[in-house]
C-alpha positions in Angstrom: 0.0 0.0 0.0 3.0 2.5 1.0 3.9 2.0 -2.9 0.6 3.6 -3.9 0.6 6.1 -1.8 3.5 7.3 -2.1 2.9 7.3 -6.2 0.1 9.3 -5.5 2.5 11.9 -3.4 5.4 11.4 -6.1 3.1 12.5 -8.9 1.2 15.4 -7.0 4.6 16.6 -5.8 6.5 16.7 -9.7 2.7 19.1 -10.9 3.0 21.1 -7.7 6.6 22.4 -8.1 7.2 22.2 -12.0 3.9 24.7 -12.2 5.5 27.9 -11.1 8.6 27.3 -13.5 6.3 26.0 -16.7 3.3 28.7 -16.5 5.8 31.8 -16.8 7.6 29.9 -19.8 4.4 29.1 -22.2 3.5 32.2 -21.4 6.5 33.3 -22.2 6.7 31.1 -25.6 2.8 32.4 -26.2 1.3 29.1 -26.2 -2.0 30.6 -25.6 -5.3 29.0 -26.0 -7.5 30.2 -28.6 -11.4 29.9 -27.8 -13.8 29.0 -30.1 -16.0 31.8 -31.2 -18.7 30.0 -31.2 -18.3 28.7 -27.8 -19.9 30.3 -24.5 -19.3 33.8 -24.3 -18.0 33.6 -21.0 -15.2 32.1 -21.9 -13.9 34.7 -24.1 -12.0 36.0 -21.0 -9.7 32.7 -20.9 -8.4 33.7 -24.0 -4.3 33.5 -23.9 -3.9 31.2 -21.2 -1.6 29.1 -21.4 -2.1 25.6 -22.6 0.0 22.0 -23.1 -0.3 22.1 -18.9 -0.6 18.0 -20.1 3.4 18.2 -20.3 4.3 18.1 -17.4 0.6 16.6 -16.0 1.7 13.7 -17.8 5.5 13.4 -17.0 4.4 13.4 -13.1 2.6 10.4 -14.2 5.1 8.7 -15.9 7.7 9.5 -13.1 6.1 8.6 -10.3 5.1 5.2 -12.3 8.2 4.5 -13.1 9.7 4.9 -9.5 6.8 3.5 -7.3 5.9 0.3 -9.5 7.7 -2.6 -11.2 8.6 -2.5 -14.7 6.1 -5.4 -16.0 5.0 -5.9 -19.7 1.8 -5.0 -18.2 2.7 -1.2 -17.0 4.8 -0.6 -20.6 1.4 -1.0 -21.7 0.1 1.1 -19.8 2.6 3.9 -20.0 3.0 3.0 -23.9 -1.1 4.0 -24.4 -0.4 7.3 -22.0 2.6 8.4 -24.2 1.7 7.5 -27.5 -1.5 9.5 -26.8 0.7 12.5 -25.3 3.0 12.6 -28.8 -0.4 13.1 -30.6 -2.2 15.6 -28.1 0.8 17.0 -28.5 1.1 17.3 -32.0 -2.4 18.4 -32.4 -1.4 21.7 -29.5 1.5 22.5 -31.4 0.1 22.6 -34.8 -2.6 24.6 -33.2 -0.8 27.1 -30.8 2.7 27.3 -32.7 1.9 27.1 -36.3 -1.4 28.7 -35.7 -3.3 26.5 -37.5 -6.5 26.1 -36.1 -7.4 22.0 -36.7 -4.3 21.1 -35.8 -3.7 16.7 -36.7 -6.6 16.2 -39.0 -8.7 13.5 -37.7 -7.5 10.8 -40.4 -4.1 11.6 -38.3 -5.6 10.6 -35.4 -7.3 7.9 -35.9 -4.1 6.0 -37.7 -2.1 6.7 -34.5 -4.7 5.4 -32.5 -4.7 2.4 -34.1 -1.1 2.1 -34.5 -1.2 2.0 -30.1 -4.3 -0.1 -30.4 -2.3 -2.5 -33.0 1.1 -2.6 -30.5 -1.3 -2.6 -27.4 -2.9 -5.9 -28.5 0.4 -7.6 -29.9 1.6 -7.2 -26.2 -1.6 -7.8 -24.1 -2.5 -11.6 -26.1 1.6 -12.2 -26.4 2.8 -11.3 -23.3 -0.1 -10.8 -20.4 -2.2 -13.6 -21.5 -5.3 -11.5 -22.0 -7.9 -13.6 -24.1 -10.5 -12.2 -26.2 -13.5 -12.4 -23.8 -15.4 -9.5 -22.4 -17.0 -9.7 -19.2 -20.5 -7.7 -19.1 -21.6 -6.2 -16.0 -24.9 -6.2 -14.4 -25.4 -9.7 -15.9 -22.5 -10.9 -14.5 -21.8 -13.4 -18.2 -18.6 -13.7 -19.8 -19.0 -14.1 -23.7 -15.8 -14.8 -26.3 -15.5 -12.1 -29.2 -12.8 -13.9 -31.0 -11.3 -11.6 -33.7 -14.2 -8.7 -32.7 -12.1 -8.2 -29.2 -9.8 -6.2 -30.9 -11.8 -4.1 -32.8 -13.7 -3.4 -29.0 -10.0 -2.7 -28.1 -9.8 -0.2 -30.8 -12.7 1.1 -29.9 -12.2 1.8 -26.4 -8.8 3.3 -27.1 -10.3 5.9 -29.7 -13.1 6.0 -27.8 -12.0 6.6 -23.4 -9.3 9.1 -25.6 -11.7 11.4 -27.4 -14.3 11.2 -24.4 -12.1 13.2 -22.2 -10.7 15.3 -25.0 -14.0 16.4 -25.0 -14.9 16.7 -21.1 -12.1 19.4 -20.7 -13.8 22.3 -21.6 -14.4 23.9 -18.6 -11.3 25.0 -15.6 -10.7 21.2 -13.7 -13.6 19.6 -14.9 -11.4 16.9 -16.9 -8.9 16.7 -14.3 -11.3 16.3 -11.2 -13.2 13.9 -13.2 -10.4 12.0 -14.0 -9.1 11.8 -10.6 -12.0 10.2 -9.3 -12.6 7.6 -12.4 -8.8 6.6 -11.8 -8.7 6.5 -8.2 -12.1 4.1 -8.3 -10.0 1.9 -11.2 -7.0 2.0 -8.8 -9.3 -0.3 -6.2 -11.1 -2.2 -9.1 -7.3 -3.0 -9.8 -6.6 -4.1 -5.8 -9.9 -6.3 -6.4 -9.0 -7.9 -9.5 -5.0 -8.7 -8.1 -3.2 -6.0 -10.7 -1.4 -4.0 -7.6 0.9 -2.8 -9.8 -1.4 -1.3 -12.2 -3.0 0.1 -9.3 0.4 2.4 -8.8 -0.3 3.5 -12.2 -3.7 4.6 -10.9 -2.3 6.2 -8.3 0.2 8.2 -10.0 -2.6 9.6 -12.0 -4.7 10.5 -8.9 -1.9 12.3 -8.1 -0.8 14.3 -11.1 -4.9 15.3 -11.6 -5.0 16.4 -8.2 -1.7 18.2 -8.1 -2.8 19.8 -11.5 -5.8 21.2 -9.8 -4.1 23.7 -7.8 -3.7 25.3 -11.1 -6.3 24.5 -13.3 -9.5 24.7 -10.9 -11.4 27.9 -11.7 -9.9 30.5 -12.8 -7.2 28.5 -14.2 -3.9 29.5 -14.6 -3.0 26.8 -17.3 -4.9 24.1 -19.3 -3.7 20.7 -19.9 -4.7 20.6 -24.1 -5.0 17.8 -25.9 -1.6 17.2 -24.8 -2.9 15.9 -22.0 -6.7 15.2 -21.9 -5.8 12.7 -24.6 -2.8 10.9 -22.8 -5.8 11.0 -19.9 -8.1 9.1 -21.9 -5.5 6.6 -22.8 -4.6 6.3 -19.4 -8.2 5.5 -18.6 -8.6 2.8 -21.7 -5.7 1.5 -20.4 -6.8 0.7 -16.7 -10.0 -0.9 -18.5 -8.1 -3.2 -21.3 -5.2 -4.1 -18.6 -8.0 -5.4 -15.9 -10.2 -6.8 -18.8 -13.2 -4.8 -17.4 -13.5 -2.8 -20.6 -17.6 -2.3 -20.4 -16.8 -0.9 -16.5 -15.4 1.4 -18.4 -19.1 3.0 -19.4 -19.8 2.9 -15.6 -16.7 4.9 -14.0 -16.4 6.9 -16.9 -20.4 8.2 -17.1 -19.7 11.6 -17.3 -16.9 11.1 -20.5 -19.6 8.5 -21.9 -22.1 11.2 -21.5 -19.5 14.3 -23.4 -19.2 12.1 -25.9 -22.6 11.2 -26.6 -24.0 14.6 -26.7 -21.6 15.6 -29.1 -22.7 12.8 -31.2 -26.5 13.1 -30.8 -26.6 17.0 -31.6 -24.2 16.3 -34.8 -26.8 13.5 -35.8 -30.1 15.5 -34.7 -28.5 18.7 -36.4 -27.8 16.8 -39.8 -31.0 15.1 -40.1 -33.6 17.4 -38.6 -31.9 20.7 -38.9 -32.5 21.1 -34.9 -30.2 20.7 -32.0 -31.2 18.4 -28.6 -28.7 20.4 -26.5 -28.5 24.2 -26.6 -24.6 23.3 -27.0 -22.5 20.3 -26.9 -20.4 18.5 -25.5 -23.1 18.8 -22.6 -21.3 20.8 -20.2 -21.8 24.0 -22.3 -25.8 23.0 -22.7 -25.4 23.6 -19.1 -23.7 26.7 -18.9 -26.2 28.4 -21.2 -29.3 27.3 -19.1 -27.4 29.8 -16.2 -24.7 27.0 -14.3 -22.2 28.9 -13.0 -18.6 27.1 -14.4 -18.5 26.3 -10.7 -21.6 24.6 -10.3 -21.0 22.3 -13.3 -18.0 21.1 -12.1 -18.8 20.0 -9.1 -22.1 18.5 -10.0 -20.0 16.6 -12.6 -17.1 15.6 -9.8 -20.4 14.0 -7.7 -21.9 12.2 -10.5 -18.6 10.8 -11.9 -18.4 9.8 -7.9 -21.4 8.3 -7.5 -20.9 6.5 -11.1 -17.2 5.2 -9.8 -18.6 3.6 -6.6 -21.6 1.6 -8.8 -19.0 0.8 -11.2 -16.8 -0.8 -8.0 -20.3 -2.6 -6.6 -20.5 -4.3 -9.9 -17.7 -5.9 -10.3 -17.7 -6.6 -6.2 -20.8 -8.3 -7.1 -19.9 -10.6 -9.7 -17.3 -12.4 -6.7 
């Protein structure tokens, strides 16, 4: 337990002090975000704040793993999904903020890396960890085999647990809180299912999104980009493929499940009604507009990604 902990402590610790240094310097260097225009009004104001606060979110995390837990095929895994992710959220902020070009990766760009971690991700986790191409499913407690159609789920949850939190950080520590709670309720799914030292892995996330709060929580001083809320949402496929507990996935996660969907239902309802279900997506915004202060949203968010965490933990205490 003292190796989780102190993880958690490690990773908090490397945010905490490399903040004050890194702020000054993208702000120096200009790496500014640029708002949407047709987002909220409100947020015009958070214009020029610094972004790519996922560089040194994510090194804490990859630090802290690398000190606190042993070197497994099963943590390169891990830490292989968290920085292939990072290279491409990186990518995508540099493109964006540097070079000034507003879509930064197109999404053909994207997707192919995706699938090149999926690809590597799968080659390891059959070869080397033994995983087999089953898929538990919650609430029914059953255990079906997908044969070749595991690794397209594996694909799928890698593009998918990615982009879901890409799309949940839109407002100051609503991705990171989030996060923090859906990784510190996979960090005791992993003590239940006997993956301890994945479960440092967990921790050092817990840690770097909590040690990234005291700058990012409302008004923040710095945003992570996709630099880092897509190396988060590899992190989080990553807890669910490594555990085999991918459909938990749509339990701890809710509130990304429920970004992502939004965004998905308003494109679909816009294209083939001409009207929109949400007054703006990802959900969040729809939110803001009916009069949420960014406050409020967050923390209602934080609960229900709580409350969501703890079912997702019953389940799988249930099927024992």
């Amino acid at each position: 337990m003292i190796e989780i902990l102190t993880a958690a402590a490690i990773a908090a610790g490397v945010v905490i002090l490399s903040g004050p240094f890194l702020i000054p310097l993208l702000h120096k260097l200009k790496f500014g975000q640029s708002i949407r225009e047709e987002g909220p009004a409100s947020h015009k104001i958070k214009s020029g704040t610094p972004t790519m606060g996922g560089i040194f979110l994510i090194t804490a995390i990859i630090i802290a793993t690398l000190i606190r837990a042993e070197f497994t095929a099963e943590i390169f895994v891990a830490l292989f999904i968290v920085v292939g992710h990072f290279i491409l959220g990186f990518l995508d902020d540099y493109i964006k903020v540097v070079k000034k070009r507003n879509l930064g990766l197109r999404a053909w760009q994207k997707l192919l890396g995706q699938i090149l971690i999926a690809a590597v991700t799968i080659y390891i986790a059959t070869n080397y960890l033994g995983i087999e191409t089953t898929i538990w499913i919650p609430i029914f407690y059953e255990t079906i085999d997908l044969g070749i159609f595991y690794y397209v789920l594996v694909l799928l949850v890698i593009v998918g647990a990615s982009n879901a939190v890409n799309l949940t950080d839109g407002l100051d520590g609503l991705a990171s809180g989030c996060m923090a709670i859906a990784a510190s309720c996979y960090g005791v799914i992993c003590l239940l299912t006997l993956h301890y030292n994945l479960a440092i892995f967990c921790a050092a996330t817990v840690g770097a999104c909590i040690g990234f709060l005291r700058f990012n929580f409302h008004p923040a001083r710095i945003f992570m980009g996709d630099t880092g809320s897509l190396a988060l949402g590899g992190a989080f496929a990553a807890m669910g493929i490594l555990t085999h507990t991918e459909l938990l996935l749509i339990f701890v996660g809710l509130i990304f499940v429920c970004e992502a969907m939004s965004v998905i239902l308003q494109v679909i309802s816009y294209q083939t009604t001409g009207k929109r279900i949400f007054r703006m997506s990802p959900i969040h915004h729809h939110f803001e507009l009916g009069g949420w202060s960014e406050i409020k949203v967050v923390t209602v968010f934080w609960a229900v990604s709580l409350i969501s965490g703890v079912i997702g933990i019953i389940l799988l205490m249930g099927n024992s």
